[in-house]
N, C-alpha and C positions, 0 to 999 in steps of 0.2 A: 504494500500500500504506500504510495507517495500521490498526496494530496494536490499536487501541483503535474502530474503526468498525464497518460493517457489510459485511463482505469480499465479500456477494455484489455490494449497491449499487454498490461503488466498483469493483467491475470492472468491472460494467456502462459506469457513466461514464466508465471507463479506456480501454474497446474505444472508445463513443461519441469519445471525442477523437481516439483514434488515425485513426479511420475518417474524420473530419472535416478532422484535419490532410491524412493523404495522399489526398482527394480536391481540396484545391488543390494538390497537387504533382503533376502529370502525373495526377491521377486514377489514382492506384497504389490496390489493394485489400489493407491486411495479411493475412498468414498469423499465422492464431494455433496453435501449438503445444500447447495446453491445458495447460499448466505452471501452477503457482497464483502469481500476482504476490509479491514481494517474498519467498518462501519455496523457492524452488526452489535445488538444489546444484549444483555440477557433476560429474553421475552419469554412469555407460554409457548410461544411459534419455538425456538428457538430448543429450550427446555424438552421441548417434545420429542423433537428430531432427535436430542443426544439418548436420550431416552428409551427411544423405538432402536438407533443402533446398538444400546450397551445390553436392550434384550435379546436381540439380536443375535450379538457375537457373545455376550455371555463371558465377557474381559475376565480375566483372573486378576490385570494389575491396571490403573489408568493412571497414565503420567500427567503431568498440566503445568500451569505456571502460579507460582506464587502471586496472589494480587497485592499483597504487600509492598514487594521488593522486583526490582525499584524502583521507588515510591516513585509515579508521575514520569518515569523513566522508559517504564517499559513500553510496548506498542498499545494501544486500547482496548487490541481485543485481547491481549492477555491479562487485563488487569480486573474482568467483568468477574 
């Protein structure tokens, strides 16, 4: 997300890396949620979606970001 770019390009390249990274890791394929990068809150909408995936896949572990740290530092949607 860069607020001053061109949002559709950088999501493109955004999926592009994602897709790239976890095909050297086990060859995993991400799920994308269709959420808009760096602008999304945490809604019902939102809450649902993670929801329906984690019964879904049935996680044994889920990783995330601290919304603590750091403070006002980090990106937005890691601080929700």
């Amino acid at each position: 997300y860069y607020p001053f770019g061109d949002a559709r390009a950088i999501s493109i390249k955004r999926r592009q890396e994602q897709n790239a990274a976890a095909r050297k890791w086990r060859g995993l394929t991400p799920i994308y949620l269709g959420f808009d990068d760096g602008r999304f809150e945490p809604t019902e909408t939102l809450i649902r979606a993670l929801y329906r995936e984690m019964l879904h896949f049935q996680p044994d572990l889920i990783l995330t970001f601290d919304p603590k740290w750091p403070k006002k530092l980090a990106h937005g949607d890691h601080r929700k």
